[in-house]
VEXKEVO-409309 format. One record per residue (C-alpha): residue number from 0; residue in one letter; x, y, z. Coordinates in steps of 0.001 Angstrom, whole numbers, plus 500000, padded with zeros to 6 digits. Layout:
REM residues N
(atom NUM,'A',(X,Y,Z))
...
END
This chain:
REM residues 388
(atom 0,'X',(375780,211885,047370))
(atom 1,'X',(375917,210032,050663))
(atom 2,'X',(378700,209306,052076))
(atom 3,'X',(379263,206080,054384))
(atom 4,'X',(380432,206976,058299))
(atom 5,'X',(383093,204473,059701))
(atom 6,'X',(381027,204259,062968))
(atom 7,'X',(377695,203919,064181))
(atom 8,'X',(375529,205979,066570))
(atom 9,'X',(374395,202769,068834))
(atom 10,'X',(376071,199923,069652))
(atom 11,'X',(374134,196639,068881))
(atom 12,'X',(376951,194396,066631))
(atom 13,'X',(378439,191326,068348))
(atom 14,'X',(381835,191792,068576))
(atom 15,'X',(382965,190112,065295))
(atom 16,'X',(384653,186899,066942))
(atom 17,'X',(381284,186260,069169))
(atom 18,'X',(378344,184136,066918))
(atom 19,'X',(374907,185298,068527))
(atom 20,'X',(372850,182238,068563))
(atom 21,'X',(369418,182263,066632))
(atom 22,'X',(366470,183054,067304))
(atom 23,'X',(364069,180606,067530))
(atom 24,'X',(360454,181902,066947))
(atom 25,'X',(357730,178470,066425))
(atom 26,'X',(355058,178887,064461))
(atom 27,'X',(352019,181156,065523))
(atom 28,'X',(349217,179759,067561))
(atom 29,'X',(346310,178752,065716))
(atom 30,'X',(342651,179345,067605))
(atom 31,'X',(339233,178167,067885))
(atom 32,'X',(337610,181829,066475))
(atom 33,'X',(336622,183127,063592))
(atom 34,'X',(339367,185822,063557))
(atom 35,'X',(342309,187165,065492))
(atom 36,'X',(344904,188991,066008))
(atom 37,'X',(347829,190454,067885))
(atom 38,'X',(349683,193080,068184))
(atom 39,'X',(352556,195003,069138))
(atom 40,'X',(350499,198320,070233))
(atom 41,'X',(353713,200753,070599))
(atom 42,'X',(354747,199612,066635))
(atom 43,'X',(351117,198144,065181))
(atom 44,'X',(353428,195299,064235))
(atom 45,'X',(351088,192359,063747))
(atom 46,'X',(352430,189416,065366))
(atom 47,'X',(349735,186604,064588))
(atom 48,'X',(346847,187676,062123))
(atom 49,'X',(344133,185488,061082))
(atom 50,'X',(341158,186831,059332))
(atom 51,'X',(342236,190588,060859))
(atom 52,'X',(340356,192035,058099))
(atom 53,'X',(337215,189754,057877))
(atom 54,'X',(334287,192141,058567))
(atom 55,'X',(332026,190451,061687))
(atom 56,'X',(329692,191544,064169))
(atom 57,'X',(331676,192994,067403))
(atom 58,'X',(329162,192457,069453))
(atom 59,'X',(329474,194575,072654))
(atom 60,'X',(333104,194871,071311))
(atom 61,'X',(331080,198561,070106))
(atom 62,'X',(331272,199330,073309))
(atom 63,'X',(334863,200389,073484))
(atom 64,'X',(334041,202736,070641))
(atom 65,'X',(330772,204195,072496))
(atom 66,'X',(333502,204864,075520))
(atom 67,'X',(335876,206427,072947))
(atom 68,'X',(333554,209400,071785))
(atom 69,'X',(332636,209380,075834))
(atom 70,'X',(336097,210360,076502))
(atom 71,'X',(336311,212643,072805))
(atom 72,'X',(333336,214904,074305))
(atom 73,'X',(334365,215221,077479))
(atom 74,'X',(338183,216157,076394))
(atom 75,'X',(336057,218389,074158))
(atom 76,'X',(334068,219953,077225))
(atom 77,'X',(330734,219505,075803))
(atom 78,'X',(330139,216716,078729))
(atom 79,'X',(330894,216152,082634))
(atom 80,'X',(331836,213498,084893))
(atom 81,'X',(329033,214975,087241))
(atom 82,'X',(326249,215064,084279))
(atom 83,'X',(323008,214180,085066))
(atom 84,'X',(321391,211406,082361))
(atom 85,'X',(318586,211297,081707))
(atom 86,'X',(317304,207929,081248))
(atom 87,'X',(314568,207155,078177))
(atom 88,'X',(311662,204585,078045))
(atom 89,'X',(314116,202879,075360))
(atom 90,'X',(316968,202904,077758))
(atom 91,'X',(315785,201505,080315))
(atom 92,'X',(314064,198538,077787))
(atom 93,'X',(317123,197136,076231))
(atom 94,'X',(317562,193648,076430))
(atom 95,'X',(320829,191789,076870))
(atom 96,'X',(323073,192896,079689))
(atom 97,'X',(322199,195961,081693))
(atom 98,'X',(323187,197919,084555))
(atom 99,'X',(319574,198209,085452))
(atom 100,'X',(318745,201778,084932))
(atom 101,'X',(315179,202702,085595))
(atom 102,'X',(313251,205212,083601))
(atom 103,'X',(312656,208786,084325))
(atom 104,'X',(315216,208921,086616))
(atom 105,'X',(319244,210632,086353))
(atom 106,'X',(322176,208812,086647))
(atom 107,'X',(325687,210237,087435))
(atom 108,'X',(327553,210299,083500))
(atom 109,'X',(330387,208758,085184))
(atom 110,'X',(328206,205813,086769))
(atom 111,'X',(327107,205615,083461))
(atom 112,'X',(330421,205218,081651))
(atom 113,'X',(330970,201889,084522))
(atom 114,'X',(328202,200218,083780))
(atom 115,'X',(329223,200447,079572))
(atom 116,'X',(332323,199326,080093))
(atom 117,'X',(332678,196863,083365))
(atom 118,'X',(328705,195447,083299))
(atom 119,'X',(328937,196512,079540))
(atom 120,'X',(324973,197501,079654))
(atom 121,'X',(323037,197826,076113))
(atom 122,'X',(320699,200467,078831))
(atom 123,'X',(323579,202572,080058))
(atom 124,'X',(324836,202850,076416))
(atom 125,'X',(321897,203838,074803))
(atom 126,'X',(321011,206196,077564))
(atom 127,'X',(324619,207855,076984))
(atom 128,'X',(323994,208238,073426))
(atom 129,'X',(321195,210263,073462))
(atom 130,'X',(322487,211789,076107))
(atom 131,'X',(325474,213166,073736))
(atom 132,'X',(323953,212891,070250))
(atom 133,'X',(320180,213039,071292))
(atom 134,'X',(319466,209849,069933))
(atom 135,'X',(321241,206773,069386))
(atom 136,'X',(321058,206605,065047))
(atom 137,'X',(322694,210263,065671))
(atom 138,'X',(325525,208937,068332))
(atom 139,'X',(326165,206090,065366))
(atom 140,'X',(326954,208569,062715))
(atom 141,'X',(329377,210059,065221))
(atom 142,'X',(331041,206951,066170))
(atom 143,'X',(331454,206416,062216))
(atom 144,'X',(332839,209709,061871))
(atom 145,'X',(335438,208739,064737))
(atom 146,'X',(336171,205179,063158))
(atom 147,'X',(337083,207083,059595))
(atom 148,'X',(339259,209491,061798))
(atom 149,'X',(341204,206095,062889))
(atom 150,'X',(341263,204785,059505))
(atom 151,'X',(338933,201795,060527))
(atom 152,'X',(338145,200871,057394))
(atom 153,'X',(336056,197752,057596))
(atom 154,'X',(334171,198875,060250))
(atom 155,'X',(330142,200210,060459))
(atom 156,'X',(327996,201210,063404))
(atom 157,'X',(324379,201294,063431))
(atom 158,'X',(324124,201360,067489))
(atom 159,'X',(326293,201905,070658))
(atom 160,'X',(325607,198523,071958))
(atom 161,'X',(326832,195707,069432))
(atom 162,'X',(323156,194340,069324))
(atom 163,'X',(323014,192139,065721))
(atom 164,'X',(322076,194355,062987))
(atom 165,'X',(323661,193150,059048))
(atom 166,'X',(324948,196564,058521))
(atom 167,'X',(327031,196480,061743))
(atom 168,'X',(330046,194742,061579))
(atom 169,'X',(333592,195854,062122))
(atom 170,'X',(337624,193663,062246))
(atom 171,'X',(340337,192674,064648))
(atom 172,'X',(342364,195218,063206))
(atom 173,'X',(339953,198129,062845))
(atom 174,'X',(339310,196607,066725))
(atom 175,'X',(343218,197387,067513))
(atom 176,'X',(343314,200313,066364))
(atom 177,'X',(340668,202057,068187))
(atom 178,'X',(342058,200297,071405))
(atom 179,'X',(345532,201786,070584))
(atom 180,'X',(344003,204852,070147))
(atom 181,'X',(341743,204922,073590))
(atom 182,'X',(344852,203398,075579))
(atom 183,'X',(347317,206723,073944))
(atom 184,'X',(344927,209482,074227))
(atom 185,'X',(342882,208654,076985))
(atom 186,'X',(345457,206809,079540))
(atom 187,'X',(343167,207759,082360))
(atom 188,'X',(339804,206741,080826))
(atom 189,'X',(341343,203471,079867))
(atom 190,'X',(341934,202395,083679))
(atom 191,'X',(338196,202318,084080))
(atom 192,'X',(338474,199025,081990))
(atom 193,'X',(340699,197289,084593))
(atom 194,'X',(337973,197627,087072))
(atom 195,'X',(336682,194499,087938))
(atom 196,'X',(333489,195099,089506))
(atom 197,'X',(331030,197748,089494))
(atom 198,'X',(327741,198068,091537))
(atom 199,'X',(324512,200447,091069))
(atom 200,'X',(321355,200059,092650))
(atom 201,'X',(322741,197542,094972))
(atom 202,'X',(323689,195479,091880))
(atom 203,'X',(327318,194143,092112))
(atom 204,'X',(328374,192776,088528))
(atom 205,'X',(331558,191693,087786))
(atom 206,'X',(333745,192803,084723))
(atom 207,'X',(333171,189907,082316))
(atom 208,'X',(336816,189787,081325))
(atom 209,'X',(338322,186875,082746))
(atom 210,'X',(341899,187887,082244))
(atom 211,'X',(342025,190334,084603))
(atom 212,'X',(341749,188008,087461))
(atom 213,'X',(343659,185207,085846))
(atom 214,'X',(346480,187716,084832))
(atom 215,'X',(347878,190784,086784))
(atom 216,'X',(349391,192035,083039))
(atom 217,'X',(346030,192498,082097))
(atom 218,'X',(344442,195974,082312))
(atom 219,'X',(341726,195450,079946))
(atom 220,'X',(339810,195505,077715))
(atom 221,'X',(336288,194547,076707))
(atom 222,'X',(334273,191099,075632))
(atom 223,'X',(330920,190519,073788))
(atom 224,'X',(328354,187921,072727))
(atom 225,'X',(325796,187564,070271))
(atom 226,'X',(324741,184674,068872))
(atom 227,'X',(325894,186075,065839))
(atom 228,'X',(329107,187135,067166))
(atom 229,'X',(329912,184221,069117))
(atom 230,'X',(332184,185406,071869))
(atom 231,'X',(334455,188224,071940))
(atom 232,'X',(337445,189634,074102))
(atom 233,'X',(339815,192420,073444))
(atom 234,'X',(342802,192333,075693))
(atom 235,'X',(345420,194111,076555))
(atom 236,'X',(348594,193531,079099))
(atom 237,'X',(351859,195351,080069))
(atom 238,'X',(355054,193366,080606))
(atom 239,'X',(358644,194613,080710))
(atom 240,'X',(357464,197848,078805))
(atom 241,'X',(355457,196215,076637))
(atom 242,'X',(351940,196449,076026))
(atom 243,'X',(350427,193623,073596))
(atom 244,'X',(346831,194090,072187))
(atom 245,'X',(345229,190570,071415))
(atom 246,'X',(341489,190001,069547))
(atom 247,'X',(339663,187120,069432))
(atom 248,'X',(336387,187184,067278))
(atom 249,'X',(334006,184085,067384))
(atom 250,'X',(335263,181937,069797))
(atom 251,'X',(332599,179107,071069))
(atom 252,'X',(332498,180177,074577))
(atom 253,'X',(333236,182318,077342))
(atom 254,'X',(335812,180547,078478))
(atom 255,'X',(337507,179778,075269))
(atom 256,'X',(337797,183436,074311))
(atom 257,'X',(339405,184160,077294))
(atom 258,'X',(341665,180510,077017))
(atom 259,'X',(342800,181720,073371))
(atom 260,'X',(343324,184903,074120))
(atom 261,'X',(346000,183791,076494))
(atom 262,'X',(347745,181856,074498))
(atom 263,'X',(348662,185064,072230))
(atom 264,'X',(349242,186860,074955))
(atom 265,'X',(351644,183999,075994))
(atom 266,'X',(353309,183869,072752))
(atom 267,'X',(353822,187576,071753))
(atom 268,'X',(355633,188459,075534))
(atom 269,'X',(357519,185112,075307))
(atom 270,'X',(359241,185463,071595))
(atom 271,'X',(359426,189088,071208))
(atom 272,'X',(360090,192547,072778))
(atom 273,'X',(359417,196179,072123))
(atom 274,'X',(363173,197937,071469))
(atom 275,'X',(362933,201430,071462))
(atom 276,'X',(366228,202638,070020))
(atom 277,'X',(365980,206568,068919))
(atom 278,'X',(363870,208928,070872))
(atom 279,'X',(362509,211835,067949))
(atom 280,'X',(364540,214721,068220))
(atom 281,'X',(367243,213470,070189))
(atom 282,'X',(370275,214569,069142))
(atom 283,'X',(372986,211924,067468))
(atom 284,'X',(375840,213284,066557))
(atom 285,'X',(377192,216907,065929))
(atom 286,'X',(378455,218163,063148))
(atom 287,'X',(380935,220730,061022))
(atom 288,'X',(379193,223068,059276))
(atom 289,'X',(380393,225256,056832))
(atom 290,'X',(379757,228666,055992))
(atom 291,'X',(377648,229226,058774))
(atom 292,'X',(376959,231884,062022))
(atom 293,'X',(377469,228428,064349))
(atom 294,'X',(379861,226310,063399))
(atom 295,'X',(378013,223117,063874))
(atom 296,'X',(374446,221259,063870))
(atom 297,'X',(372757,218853,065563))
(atom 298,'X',(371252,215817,063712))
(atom 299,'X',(368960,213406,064816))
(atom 300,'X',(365199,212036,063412))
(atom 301,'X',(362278,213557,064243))
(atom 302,'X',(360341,210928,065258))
(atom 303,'X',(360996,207823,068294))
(atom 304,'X',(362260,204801,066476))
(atom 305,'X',(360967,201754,068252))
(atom 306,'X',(360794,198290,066692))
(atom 307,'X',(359077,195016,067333))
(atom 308,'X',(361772,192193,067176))
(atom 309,'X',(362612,188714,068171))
(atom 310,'X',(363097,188413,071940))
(atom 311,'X',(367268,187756,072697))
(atom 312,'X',(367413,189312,069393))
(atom 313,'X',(369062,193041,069789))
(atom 314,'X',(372606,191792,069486))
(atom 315,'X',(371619,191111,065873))
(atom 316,'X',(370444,194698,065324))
(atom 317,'X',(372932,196901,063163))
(atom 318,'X',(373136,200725,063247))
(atom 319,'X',(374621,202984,061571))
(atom 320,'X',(374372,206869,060068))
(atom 321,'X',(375402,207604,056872))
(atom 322,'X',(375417,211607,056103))
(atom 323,'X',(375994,214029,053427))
(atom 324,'X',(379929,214031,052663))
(atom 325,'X',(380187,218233,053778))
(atom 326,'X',(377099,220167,055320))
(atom 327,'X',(376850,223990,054232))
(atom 328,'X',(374796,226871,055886))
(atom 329,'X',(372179,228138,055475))
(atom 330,'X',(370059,225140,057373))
(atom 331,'X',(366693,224646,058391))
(atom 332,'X',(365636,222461,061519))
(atom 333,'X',(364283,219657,059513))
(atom 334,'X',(366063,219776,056358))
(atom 335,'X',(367338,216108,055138))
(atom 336,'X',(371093,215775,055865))
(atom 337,'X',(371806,211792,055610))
(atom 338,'X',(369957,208466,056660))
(atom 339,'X',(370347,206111,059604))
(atom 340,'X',(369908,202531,058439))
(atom 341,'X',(369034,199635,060841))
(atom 342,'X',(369762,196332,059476))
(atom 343,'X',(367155,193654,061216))
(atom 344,'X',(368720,190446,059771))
(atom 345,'X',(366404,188583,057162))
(atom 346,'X',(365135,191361,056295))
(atom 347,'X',(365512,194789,054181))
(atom 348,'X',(367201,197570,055847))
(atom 349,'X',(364628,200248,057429))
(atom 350,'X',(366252,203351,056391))
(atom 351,'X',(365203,206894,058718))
(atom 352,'X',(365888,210160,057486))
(atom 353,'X',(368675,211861,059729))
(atom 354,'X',(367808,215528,059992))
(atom 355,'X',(368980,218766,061357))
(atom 356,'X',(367713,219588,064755))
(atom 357,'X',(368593,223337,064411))
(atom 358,'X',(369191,225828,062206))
(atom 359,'X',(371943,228136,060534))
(atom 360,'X',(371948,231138,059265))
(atom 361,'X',(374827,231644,056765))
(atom 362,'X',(377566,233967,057540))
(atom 363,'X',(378619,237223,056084))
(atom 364,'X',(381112,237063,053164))
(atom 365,'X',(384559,237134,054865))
(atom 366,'X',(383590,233995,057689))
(atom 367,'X',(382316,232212,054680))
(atom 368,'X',(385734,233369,052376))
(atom 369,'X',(387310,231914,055333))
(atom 370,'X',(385242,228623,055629))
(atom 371,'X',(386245,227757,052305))
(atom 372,'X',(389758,228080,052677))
(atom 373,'X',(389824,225926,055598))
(atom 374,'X',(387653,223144,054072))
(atom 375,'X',(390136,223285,051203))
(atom 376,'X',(393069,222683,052690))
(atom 377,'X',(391263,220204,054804))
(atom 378,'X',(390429,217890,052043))
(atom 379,'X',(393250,218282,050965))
(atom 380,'X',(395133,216476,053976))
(atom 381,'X',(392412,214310,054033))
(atom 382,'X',(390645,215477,057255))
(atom 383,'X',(387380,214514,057625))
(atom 384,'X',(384546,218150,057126))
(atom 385,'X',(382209,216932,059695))
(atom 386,'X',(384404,216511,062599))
(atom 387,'X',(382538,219293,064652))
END
């Protein structure tokens, strides 16, 4: 049975004679695309989604997945920076933007990994994958494998370029995720994307992402076209500590993906914010135990607790830890001693397991005799067993 603390561990209440005024969030934007959506990338909180899970053709969108098992192999060793490529007849024949690779010659991987993802060339990526997979229907299966890994499931590759094909096809939110996932594990991989120009072979291209000139929160991170597709932009910016990840699928131009994808940009930093209130494993609070070698625990939960809420709105966050009504040894680190509730108002209570951070071994016979004694005559008087 839980028993309810008369305190709590973080202090977010207005002082009861202070009213907080509301929070005023407007509706969502609504865009020229086929589908969209942002994000909150530290929580995966969705903060406009419109079609997210409509499977449509990514166009050179892929690309950011043909990057991602780039930077898998070379975490992996199997591939170097300083690899030569080899470039095939088919490489060097794609159509559609290229970084103008020539065949029979070798090309610096890490030249090659610029021209995917700032001149996002169909030659460089196809001369990758074979490079890693030893042909490019091989390199698919392995981006697929990588896509279940993520749990992108709406999403199927047939190439590493995005070039139209009715079995390739993928959603904003399968999209997200595998930019979450490139911008956490491979931090710096990902600042290739904020590049905004890249030249080979005397060949200066720009990065076709508008955003990063128009806005200095934007580090990346990849568009595409098709005339299937339409046109494509994943973005991503940093403000404050907070890093937003916007899609826009089938917009009607080039400038109206990168238009649209401002405005969620615009509305997610302006009407919310990233709180991070627990860090995992930090420790809480402290407290009695009984029959034990130590004579206390610490308590905390074992993972960060960080929340996506209403901008102006953490004076309207309530916290509070409710534990067990006595703790006895033995303990485990990990073992389940209470909850810590946040209260978000209009809306159910996210309850967090509180844990022990330690453990205890139980004492010998006498210590414990003696623990239970003093607990008795504790509860008796009405003292409180977890005061450490």
């Amino acid at each position: 049975m839980l028993r309810r603390l008369s305190f709590c561990f973080i202090s977010l209440v207005m002082s009861a004679h202070v009213l907080a005024a509301p929070v005023i969030i407007p509706s969502p934007p609504q865009l020229a695309a086929e589908g969209y959506l942002l994000i909150d990338a530290a929580t995966g909180e969705a903060l406009v989604d419109f079609n997210a899970e409509q499977r449509l053709p990514p166009a050179s969108l892929t690309k950011i997945m043909t990057s991602y098992v780039a930077a898998k192999e070379l975490e992996r060793g199997s591939i170097s920076l300083d690899d030569e490529v080899s470039v095939s007849i088919k490489a060097w024949r794609m159509e559609g933007s290229r970084m103008f690779i020539q065949e029979g010659t070798k090309v610096r991987l890490e030249d090659i990994l610029r021209g995917i993802v700032i001149q996002s060339g169909n030659d460089a990526s196809v001369a990758l994958a074979e490079h890693i997979a030893g042909s490019e229907d091989a390199f698919a299966d392995v981006m697929n494998q990588y896509a279940a890994q993520l749990g992108m499931e709406n999403t199927n590759f047939v190439n590493a370029t995005g070039l139209p094909n009715d079995n390739h096809y993928t959603t904003a939110k399968d999209l997200s995720a595998l930019t979450v996932a490139l911008i956490n594990e491979y931090p710096t991989h990902y600042k290739m994307y904020s590049e905004k120009t890249f030249t080979y072979a005397n060949i200066r291209q720009p990065n076709r992402n508008k955003l990063l000139i128009r806005d200095s929160s934007v580090d990346g991170v990849k568009t595409g076209h098709t005339e299937a597709a339409g046109y494509c932009l994943v973005a991503s910016a940093v403000r404050n500590d907070m890093r937003l990840i916007s899609v826009v699928m089938g917009a009607s131009s080039e400038e109206a993906r990168a238009a649209e994808s401002q405005k969620l940009l615009t509305y997610g930093f302006r009407y919310f914010e990233t709180a991070r209130l627990y860090a995992g494993n930090e420790t809480l609070k402290q407290v009695r135990v009984w029959g034990g070698k130590h004579q206390s625990v610490q308590v905390g939960i074992e993972e960060d607790l960080v929340l996506t809420i209403p901008r102006g709105g953490r004076e309207d966050l309530k916290a509070e830890i409710m534990l067990e009504s006595e703790v006895h040894a033995p303990l485990q680190a990990g073992d389940v001693l209470g909850k810590l509730q946040i209260q978000l108002p209009s809306a159910e209570p996210m309850i967090i397991p509180v844990v022990a951070l330690n453990g205890v071994q139980e004492s010998g016979f006498f210590a414990s005799l003696w623990d239970s004694i003093a607990l008795f005559f504790l509860k008796l008087f009405g003292g409180d067993p977890l005061a450490a």
